[in-house]
N, C-alpha and C positions, 0 to 999 in steps of 0.2 A: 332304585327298583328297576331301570328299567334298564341299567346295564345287567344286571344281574337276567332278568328276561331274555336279553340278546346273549347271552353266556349261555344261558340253557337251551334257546335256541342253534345253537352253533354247535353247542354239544350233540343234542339232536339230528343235527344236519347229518354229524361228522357221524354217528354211530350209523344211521341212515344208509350213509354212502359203504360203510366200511360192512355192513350185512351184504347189502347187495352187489359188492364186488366180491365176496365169496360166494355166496349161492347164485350169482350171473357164471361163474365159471364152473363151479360143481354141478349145477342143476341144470344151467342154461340159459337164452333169452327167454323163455317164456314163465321162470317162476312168477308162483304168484305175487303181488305184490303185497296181500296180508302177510305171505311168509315173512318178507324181509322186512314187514311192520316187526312182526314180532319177533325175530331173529334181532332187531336192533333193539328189542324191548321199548316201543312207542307205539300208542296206539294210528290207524290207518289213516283217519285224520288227521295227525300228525303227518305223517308223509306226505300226502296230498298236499299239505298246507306247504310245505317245502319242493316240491315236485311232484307237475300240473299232470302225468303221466310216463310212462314207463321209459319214453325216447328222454324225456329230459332227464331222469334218473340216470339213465345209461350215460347219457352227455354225462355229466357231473363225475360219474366212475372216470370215464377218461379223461378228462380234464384234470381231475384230481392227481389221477397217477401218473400223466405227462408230465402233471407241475413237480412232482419227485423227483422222476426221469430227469429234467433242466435243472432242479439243484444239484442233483449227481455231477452231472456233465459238465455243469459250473465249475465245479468245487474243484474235479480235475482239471478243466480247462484252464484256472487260476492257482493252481498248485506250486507253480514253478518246477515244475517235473520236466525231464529229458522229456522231448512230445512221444515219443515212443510209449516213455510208461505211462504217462498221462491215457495214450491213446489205448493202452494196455487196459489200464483203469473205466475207462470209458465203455470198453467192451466188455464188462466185468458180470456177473450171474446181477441180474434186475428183475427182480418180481414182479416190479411195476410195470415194469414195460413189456412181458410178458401180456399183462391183464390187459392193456393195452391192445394186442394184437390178437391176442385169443377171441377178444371183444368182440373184434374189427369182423373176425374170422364166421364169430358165428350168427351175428345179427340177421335180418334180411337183408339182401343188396342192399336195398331202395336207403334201407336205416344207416347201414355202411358209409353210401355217401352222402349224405348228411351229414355224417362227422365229418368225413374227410372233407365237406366244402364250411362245418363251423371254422367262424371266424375266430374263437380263442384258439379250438383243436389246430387250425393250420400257424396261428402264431407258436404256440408251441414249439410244434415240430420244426418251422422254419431256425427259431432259436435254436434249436437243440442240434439242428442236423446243418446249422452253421459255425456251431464251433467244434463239432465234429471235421466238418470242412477244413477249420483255422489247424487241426491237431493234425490231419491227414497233411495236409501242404508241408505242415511245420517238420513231420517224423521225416516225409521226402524227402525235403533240403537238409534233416543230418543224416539222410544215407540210409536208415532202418526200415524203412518203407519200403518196398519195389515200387520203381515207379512207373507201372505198367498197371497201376490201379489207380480209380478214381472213388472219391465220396461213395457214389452212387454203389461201388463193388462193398464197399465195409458195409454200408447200412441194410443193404441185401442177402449179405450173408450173416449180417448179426441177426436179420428178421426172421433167417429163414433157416435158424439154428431153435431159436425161441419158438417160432409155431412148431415144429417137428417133434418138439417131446412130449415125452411119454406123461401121462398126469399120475401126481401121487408124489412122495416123499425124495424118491429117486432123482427127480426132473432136478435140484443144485446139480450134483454131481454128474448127471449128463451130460450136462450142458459146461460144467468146468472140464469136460475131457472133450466136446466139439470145438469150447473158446480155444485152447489149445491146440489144437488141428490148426483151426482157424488162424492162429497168431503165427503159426510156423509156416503156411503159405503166405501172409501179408507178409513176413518177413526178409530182410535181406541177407545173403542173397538168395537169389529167387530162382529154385530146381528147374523149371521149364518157362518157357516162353507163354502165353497166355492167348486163348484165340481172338480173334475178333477185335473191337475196340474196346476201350473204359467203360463202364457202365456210371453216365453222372445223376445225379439227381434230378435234374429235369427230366431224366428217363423214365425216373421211377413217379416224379411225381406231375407228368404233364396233362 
């Protein structure tokens, strides 16, 4: 009985999390949180009972869909792919990591960094934007890469192709003709000289 209890709980959890990661992006931070009771078809004590208020709901959406985001990047990470298509793959249309950043985007500051200083939210990313790291090093040393770019330039411009679209059915295919843009400037060889210096990850996350 009482796995069966922790089953329907977990079920709960997951319908929980999966209402309020579409109506946090269609509706906004401020839905109600009866909606997303009943959009996940559980009553509000239910929620409650699983998520103390609406910052730890939000935690949970993120977390959730980072933990995605690092199987993804795993998966090519570990693929045995040239690192190029790996890296290819990696940059690839992610819903999740969209939700992610749309999140980030629209919270209040204050709520913002809060994620950005949670201690799973930055294990995540650390992992995810370290074998990013291992794929970028790897495409350099066979030559596919320009190497007038750093980490910190791919994770900026994949961020800031993903916050930029249009919402609605259109945003795949937007975003499959900016990844492309995209791939053909990280590519070699490389049309012009680039200003400035490398943009690394400590830049982006100091």
């Amino acid at each position: 009985m009482a796995a069966v209890l922790r089953a329907d709980a977990r079920r709960n959890r997951d319908r929980i999390v999966a209402a309020a990661t579409t109506l946090l992006l269609d509706v906004g931070p401020d839905v109600a949180l009866e909606t997303v009771a009943r959009t996940a078809g559980v009553g509000i004590g239910t929620l409650y009972r699983r998520f103390a208020d609406r910052d730890a709901l939000v935690r949970a959406v993120v977390v959730d869909a980072l933990g995605v985001v690092r199987e993804d990047v795993r998966a090519a990470h570990g693929a045995g792919e040239r690192p190029w298509d790996a890296l290819v793959r990696v940059l690839a249309w992610s819903p999740h990591l969209r939700v992610v950043l749309r999140l980030v985007d629209a919270v209040p500051p204050a709520e913002a960094a809060a994620l950005g200083s949670d201690p799973d939210v930055r294990a995540l990313r650390d992992e995810i934007v370290g074998m990013v790291d291992d794929l970028v090093r790897a495409a350099q040393e066979e030559g596919t890469l320009r190497a007038d770019v750093a980490t910190g330039d791919v994770v900026l411009l994949v961020s800031a192709v993903s916050r930029a679209l249009p919402p609605g059915a259109g945003a795949e295919n937007a975003y499959a003709r900016a990844h492309a843009l995209v791939l053909d400037g990280l590519h070699t060889p490389a049309g012009h000289p680039l200003p400035g210096a490398p943009v690394r990850v400590d830049d982006l996350y100091a």
